[in-house]
Z-matrix of the N, CA and C atoms (Angstrom, degrees):
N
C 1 1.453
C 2 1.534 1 111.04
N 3 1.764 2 120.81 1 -43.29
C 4 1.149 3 107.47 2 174.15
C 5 0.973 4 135.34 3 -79.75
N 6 1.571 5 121.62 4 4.35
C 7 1.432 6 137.85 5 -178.90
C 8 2.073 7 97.98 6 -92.10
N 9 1.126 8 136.65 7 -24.04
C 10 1.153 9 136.24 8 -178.57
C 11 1.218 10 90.18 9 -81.37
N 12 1.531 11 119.59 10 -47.73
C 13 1.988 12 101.23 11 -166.80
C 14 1.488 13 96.67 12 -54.91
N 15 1.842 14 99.36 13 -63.44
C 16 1.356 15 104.44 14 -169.65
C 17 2.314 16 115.01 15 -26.97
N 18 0.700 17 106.48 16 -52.46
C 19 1.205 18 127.56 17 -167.62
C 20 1.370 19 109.06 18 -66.65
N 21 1.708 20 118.29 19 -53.26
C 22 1.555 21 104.26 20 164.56
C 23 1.300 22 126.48 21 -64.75
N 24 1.810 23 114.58 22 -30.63
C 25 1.534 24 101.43 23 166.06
C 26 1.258 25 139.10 24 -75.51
N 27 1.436 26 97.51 25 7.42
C 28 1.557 27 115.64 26 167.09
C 29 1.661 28 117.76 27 -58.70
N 30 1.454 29 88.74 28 -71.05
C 31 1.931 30 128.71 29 178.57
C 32 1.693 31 88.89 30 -58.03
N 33 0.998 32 139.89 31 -38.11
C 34 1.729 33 120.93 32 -158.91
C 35 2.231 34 87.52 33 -93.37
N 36 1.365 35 95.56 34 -39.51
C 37 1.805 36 99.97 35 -178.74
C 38 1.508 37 111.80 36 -53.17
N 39 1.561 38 101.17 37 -57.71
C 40 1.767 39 98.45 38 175.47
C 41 1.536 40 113.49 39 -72.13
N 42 1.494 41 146.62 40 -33.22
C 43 1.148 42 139.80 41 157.90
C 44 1.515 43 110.28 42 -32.31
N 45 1.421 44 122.83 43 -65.47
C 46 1.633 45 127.08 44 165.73
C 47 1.495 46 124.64 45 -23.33
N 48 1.682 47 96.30 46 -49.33
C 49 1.791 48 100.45 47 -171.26
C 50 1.292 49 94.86 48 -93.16
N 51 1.732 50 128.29 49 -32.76
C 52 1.606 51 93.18 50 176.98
C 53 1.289 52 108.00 51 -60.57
N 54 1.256 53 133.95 52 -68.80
C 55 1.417 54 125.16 53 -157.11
C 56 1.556 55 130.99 54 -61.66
N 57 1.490 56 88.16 55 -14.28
C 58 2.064 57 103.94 56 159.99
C 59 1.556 58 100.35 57 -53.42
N 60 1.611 59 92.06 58 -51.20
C 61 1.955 60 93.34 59 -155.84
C 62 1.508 61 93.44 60 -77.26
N 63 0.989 62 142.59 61 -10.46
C 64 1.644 63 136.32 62 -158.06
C 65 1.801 64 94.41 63 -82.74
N 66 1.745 65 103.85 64 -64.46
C 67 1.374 66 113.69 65 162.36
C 68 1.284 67 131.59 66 -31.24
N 69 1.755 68 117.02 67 -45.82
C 70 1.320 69 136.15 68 -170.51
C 71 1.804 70 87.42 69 -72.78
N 72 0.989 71 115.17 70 -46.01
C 73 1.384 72 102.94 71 -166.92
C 74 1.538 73 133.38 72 -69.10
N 75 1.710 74 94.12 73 -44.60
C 76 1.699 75 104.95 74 168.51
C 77 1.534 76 105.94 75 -63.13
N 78 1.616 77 138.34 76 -41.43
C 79 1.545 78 136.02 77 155.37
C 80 1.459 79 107.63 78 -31.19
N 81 1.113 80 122.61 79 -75.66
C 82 1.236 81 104.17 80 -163.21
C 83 1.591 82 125.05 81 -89.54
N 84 1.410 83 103.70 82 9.01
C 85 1.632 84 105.23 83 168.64
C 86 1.426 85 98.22 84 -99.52
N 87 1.370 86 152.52 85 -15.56
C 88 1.384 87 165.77 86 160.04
C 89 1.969 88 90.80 87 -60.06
N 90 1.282 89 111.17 88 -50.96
C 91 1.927 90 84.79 89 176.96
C 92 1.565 91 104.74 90 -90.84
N 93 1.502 92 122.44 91 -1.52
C 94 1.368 93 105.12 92 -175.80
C 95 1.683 94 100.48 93 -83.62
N 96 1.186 95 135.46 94 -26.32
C 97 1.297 96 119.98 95 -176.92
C 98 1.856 97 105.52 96 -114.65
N 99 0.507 98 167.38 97 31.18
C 100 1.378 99 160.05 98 26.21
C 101 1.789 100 135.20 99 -18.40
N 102 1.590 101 92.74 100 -171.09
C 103 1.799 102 111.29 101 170.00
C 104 1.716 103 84.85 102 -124.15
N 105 1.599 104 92.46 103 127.20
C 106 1.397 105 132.14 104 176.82
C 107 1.587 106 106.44 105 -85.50
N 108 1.147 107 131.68 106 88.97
C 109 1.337 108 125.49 107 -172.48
C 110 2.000 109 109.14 108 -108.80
N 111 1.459 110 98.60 109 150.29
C 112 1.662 111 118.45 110 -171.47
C 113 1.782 112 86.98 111 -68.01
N 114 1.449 113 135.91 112 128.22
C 115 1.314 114 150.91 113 121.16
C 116 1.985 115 95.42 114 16.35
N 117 1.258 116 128.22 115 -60.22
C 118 1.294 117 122.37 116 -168.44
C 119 1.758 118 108.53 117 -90.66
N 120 1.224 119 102.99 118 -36.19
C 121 2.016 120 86.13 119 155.49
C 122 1.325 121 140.97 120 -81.43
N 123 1.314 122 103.43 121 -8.86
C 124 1.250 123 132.78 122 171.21
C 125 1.553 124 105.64 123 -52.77
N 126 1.271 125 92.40 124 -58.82
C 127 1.641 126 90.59 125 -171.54
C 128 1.548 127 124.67 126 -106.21
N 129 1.439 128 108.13 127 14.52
C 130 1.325 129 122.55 128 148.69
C 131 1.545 130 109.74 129 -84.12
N 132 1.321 131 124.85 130 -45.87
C 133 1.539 132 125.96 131 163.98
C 134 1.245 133 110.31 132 -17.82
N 135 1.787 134 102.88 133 -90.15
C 136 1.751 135 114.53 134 157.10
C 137 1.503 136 129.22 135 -11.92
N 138 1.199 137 102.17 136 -72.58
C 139 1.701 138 97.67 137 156.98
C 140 1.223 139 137.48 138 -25.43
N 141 1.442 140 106.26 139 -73.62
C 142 1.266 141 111.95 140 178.73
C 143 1.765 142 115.13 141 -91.67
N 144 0.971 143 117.04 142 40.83
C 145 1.719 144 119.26 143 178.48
C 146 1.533 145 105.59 144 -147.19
N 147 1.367 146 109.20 145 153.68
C 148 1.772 147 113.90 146 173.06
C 149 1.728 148 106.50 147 -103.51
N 150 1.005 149 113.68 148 58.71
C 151 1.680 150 138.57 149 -159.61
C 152 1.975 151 86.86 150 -87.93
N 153 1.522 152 101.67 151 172.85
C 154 1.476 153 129.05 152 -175.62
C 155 1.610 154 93.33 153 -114.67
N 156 1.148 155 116.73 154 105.61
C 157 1.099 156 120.26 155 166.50
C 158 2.000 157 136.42 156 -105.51
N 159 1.565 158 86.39 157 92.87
C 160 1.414 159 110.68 158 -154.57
C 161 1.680 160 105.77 159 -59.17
N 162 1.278 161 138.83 160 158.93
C 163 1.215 162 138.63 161 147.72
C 164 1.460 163 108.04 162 -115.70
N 165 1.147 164 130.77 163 90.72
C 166 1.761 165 128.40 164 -171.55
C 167 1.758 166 107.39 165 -68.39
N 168 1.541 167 107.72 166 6.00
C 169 1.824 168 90.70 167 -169.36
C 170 1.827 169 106.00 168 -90.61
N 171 1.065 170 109.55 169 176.84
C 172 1.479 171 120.33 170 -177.13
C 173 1.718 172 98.83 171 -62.92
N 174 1.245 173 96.95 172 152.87
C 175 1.297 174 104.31 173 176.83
C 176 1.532 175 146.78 174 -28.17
N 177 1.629 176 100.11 175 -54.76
C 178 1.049 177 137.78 176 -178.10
C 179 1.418 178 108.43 177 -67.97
N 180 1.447 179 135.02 178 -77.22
C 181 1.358 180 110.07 179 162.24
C 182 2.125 181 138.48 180 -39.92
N 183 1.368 182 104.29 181 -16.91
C 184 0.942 183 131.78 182 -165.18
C 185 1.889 184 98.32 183 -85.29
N 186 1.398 185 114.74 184 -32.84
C 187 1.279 186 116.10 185 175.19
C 188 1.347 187 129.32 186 -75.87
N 189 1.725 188 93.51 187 -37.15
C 190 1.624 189 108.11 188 162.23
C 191 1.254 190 145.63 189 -65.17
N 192 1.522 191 105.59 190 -1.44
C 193 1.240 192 107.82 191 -154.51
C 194 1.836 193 111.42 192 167.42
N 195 1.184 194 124.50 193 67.19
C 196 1.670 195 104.50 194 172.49
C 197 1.898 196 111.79 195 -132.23
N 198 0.980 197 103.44 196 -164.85
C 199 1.655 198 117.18 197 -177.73
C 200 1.499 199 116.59 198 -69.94
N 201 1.289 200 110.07 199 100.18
C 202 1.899 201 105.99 200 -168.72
C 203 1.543 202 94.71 201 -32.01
N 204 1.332 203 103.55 202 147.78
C 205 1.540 204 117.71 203 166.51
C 206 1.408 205 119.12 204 81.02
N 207 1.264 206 118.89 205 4.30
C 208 1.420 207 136.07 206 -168.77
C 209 1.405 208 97.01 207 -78.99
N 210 1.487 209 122.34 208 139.31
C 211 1.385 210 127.04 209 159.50
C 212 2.001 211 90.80 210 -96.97
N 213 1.225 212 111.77 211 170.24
C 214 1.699 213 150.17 212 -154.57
C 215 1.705 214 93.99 213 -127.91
N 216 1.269 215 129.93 214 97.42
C 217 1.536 216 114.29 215 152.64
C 218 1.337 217 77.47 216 -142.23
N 219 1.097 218 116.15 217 127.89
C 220 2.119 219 139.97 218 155.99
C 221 1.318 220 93.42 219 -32.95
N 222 1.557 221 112.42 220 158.65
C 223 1.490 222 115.01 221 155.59
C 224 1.503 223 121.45 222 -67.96
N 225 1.380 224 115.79 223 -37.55
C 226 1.471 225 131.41 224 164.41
C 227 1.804 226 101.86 225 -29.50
N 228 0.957 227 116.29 226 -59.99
C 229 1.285 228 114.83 227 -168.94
C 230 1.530 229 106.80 228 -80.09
N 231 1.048 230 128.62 229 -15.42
C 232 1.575 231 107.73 230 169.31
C 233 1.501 232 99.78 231 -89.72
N 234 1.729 233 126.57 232 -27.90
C 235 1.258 234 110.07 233 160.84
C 236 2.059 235 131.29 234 -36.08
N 237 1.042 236 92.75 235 -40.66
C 238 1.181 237 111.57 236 179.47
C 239 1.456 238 110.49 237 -84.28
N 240 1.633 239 135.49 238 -5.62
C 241 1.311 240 107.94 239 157.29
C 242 1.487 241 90.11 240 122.12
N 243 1.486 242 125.97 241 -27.51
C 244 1.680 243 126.23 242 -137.53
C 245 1.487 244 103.65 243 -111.86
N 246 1.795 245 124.73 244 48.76
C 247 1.110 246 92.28 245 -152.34
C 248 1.919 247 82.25 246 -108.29
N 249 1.413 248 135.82 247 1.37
C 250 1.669 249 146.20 248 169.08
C 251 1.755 250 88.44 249 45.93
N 252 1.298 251 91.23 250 70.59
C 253 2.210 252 95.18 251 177.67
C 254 1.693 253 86.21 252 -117.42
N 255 1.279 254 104.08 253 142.97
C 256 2.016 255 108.86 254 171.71
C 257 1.616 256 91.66 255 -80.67
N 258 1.366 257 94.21 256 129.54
C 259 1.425 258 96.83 257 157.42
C 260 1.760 259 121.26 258 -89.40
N 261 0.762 260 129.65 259 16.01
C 262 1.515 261 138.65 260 154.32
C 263 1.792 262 127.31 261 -69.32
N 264 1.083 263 92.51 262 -8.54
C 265 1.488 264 114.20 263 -174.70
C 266 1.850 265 122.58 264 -134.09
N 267 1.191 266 105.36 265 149.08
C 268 1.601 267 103.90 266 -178.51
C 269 1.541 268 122.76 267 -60.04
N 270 1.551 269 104.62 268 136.32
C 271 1.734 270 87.53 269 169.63
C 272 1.079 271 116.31 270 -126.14
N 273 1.463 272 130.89 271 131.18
C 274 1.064 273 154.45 272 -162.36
C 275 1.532 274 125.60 273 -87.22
N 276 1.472 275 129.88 274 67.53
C 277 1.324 276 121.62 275 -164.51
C 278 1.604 277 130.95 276 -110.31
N 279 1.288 278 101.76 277 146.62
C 280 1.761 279 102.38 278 -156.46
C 281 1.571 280 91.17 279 -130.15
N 282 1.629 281 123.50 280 151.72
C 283 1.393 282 105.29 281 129.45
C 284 2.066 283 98.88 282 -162.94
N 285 1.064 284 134.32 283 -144.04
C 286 1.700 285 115.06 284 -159.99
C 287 1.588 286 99.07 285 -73.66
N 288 1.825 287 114.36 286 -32.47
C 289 1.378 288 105.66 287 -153.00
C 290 1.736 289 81.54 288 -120.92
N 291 1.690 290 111.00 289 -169.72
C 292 1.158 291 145.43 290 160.97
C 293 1.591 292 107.19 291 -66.61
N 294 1.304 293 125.09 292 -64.64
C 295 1.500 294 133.55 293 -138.74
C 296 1.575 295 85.58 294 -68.62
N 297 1.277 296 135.67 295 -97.23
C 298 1.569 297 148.99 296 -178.25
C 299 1.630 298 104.39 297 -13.60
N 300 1.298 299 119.26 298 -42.00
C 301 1.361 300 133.66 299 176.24
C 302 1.621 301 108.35 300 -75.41
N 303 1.033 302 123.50 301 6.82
C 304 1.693 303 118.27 302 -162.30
C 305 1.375 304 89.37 303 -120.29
N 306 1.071 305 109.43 304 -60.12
C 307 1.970 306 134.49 305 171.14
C 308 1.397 307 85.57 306 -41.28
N 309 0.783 308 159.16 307 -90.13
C 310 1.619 309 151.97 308 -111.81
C 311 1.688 310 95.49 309 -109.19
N 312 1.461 311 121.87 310 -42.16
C 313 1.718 312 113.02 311 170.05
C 314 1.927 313 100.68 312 -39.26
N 315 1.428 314 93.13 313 -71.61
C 316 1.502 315 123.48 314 165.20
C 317 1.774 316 104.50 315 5.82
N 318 1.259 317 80.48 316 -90.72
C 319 1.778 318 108.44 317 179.73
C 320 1.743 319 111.68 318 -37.32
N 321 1.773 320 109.23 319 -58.92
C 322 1.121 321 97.27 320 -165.67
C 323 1.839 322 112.97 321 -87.63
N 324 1.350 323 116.26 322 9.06
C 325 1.195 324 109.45 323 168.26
C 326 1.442 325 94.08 324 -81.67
N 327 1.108 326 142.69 325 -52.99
C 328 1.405 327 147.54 326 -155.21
C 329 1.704 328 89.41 327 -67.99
N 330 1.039 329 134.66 328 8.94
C 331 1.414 330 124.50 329 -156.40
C 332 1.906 331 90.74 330 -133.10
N 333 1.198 332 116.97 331 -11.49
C 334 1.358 333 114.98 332 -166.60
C 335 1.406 334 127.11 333 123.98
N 336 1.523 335 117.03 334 -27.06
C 337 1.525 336 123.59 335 -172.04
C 338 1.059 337 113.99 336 -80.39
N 339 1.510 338 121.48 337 151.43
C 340 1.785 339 125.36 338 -179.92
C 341 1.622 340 81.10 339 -88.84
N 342 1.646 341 71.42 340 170.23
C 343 1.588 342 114.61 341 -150.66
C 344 1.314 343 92.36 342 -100.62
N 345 1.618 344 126.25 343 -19.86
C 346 1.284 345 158.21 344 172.81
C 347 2.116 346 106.66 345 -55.70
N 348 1.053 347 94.12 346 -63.93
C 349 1.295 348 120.39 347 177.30
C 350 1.256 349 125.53 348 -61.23
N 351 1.721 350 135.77 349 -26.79
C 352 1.199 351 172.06 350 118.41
C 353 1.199 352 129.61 351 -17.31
N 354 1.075 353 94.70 352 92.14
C 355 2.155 354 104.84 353 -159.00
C 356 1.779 355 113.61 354 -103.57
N 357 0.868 356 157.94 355 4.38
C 358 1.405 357 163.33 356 160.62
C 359 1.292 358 118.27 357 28.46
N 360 1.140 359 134.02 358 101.42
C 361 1.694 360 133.11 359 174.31
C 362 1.356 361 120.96 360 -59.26
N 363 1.267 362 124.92 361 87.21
C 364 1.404 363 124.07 362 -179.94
C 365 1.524 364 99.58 363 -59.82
N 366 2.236 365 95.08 364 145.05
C 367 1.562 366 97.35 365 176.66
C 368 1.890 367 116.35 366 95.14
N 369 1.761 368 107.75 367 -31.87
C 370 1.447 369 104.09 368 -179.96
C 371 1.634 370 96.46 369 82.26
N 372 1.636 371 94.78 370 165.86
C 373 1.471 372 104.22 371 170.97
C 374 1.540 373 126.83 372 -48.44
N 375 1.001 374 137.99 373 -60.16
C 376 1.509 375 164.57 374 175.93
C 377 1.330 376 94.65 375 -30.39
N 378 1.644 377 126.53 376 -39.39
C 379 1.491 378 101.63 377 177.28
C 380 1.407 379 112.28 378 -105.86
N 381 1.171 380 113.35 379 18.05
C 382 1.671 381 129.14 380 178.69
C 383 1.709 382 107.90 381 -52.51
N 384 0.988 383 163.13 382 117.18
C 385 1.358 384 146.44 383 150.35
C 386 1.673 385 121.15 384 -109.14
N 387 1.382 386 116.43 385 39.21
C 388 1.208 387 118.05 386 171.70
C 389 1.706 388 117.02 387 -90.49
N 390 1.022 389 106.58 388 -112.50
C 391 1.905 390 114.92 389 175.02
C 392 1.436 391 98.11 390 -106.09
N 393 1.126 392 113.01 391 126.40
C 394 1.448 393 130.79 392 159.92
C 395 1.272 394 105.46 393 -128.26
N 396 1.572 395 111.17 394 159.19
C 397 1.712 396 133.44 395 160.33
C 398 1.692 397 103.18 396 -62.84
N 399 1.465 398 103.58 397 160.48
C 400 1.484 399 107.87 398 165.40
C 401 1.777 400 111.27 399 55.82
């Protein structure tokens, strides 16, 4: 019997640290290719900047509901190269999670853009409270 406890608090202990480290990782690759910004500077940023304000999620959430002024390109498509953003100007990127948003920072440094320029919504949409649609 004490070898089963022993053993599930093993399996529930390492479940903990992977997903600490899984988290730890999309965090700090989210500030390595961008600026990781709090939900409430985020959208004072916006405010005060003439920035590209990306929504990387699939369509469909994107219809219901996003950041006035937001353009819609999937992450898929900046995977692919296609995302026609000026790099002379700020870009502004959101979508529910971190990971899809890291991939696409990812992409457009590999594509030419400063890392400078690269704004990231900490938190995903859901904790956004500036101007939204709907």
């Amino acid at each position: 019997m004490t070898n089963i406890l022993m053993m599930i608090a093993t399996v529930v202990v390492l479940w903990i640290l992977f997903a600490f480290g899984g988290w730890l990782w999309i965090f700090l690759s989210a500030k390595q290719n961008g600026k990781l910004l709090k939900p409430e500077d985020f959208a004072s940023k916006i405010d005060s900047d003439n920035g590209q304000i990306i929504d990387v999620r699939e369509s469909e959430p994107y219809k219901r509901s996003h950041i006035m002024g937001a353009r819609n390109i999937s992450a898929m498509n900046f995977l692919q190269g296609k995302s026609g953003l000026r790099q002379d100007r700020d870009i502004f990127l959101y979508d529910d999670n971190l990971r899809d948003v890291v991939r696409v920072a990812r992409s457009l440094k590999k594509q030419g853009y400063a890392k400078e320029k690269i704004f990231i919504l900490r938190g995903g949409f859901s904790r956004y409270e500036g101007k939204k649609t709907k």
